[in-house]
MARRO-827878 format. One record per residue (C-alpha): residue number from 1; residue in three letters; chain; y negated, x negated, z negated. Coordinates in steps of 0.02 Angstrom, whole numbers, plus 50000, padded with zeros to 5 digits. Layout:
<atoms>
+-----+------+-------+-------+-------+-------+
|  nr | rest | kette |    c2 |    c1 |    c3 |
+-----+------+-------+-------+-------+-------+
| NUM |  ALA |     A |     Y |     X |     Z |
...
+-----+------+-------+-------+-------+-------+
</atoms>
This chain:
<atoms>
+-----+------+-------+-------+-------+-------+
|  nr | rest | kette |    c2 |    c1 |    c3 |
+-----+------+-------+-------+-------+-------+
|   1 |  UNK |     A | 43777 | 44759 | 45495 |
|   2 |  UNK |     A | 43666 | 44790 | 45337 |
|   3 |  UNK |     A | 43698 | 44927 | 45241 |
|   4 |  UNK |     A | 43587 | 44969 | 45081 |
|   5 |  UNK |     A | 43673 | 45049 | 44944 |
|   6 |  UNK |     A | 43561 | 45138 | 44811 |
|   7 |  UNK |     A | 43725 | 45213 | 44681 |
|   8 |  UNK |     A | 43897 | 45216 | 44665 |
|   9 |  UNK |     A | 44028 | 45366 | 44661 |
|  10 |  UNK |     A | 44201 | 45367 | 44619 |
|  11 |  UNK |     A | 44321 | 45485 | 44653 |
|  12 |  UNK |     A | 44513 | 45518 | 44620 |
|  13 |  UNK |     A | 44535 | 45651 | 44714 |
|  14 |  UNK |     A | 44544 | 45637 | 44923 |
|  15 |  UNK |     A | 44482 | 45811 | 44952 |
|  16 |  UNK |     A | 44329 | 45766 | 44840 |
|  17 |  UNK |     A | 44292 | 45622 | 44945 |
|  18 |  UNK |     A | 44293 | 45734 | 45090 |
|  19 |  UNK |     A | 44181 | 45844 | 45035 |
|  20 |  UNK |     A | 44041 | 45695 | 44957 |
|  21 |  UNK |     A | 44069 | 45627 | 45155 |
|  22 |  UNK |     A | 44026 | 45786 | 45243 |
|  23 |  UNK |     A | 43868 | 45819 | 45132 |
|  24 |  UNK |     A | 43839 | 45654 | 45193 |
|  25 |  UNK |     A | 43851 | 45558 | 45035 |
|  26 |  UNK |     A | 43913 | 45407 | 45102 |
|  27 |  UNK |     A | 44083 | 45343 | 45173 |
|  28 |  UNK |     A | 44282 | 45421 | 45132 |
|  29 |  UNK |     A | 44420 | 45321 | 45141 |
|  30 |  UNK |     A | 44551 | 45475 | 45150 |
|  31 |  UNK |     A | 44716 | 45491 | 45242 |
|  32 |  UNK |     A | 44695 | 45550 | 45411 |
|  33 |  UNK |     A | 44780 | 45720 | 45399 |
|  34 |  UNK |     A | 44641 | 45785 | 45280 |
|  35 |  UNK |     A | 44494 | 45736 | 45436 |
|  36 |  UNK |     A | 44583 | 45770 | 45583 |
|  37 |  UNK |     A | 44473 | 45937 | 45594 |
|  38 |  UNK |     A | 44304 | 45863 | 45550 |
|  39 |  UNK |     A | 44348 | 45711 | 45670 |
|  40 |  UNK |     A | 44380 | 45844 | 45811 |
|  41 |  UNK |     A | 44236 | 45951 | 45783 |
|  42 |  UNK |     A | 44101 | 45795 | 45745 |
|  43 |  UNK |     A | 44063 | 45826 | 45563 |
|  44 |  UNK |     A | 44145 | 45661 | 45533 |
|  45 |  UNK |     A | 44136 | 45509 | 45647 |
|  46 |  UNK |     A | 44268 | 45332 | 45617 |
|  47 |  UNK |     A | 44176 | 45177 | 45547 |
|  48 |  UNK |     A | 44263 | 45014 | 45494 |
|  49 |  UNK |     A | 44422 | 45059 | 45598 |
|  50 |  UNK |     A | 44454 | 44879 | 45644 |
|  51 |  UNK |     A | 44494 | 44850 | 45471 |
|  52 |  UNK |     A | 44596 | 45003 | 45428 |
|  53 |  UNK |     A | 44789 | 44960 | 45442 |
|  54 |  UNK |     A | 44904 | 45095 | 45505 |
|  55 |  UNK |     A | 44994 | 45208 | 45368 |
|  56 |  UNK |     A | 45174 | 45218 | 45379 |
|  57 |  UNK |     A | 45209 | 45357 | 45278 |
|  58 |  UNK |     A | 45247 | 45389 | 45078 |
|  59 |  UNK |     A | 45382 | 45312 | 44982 |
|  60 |  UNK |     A | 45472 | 45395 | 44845 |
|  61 |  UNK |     A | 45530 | 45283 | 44701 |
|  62 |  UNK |     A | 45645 | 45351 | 44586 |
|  63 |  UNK |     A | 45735 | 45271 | 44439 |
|  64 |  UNK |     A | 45913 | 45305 | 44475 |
|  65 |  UNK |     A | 46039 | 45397 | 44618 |
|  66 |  UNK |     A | 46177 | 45428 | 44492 |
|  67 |  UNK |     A | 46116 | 45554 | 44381 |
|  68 |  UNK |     A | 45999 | 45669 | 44486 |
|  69 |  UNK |     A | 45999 | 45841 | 44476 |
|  70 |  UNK |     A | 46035 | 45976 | 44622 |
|  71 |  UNK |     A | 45845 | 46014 | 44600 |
|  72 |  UNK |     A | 45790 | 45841 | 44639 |
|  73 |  UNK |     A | 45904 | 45784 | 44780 |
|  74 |  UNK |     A | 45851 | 45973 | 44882 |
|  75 |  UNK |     A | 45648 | 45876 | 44852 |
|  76 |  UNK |     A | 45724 | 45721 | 44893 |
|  77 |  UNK |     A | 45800 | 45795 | 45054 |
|  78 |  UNK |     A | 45655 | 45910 | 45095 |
|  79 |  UNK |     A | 45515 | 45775 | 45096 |
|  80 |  UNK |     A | 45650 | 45643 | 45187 |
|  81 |  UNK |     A | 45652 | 45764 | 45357 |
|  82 |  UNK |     A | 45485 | 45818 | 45330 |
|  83 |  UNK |     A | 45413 | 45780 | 45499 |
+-----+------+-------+-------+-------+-------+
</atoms>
């Protein structure tokens, strides 16, 4: 496959990707959750899927267990059993 690429954009936001992709600026790479809808309805089709690797899920890195808050551990706990 050739493809012939006239610019560049950059992004840092995911949501802004989506949005360059469906005015058909070129291709998103964006987690899944955010296209499920477009993918269903054909605004968006899959390219290069041979070469994406599945996504197991976020990590949360934190510095240290011994001094955290009652604040943090109820986030902690909330995004641990968030299905």
């Amino acid at each position: 496959m050739k493809v012939r690429v006239e610019g560049q954009l950059v992004f840092n936001n995911a949501q802004l990707r989506l949005n360059a992709a469906l005015s058909g600026l070129g291709l998103a790479f964006v987690p899944e959750a955010l296209v499920r809808q477009p993918l269903s309805d054909g605004r968006l089709v899959r390219v290069l899927e041979d070469w994406c690797a599945p996504f197991p899920g976020y990590h949360l890195y934190y510095p240290c267990r011994r001094q955290t808050s009652p604040a943090f551990a109820l986030l902690v706990n909330a995004l641990r059993y968030r299905a």
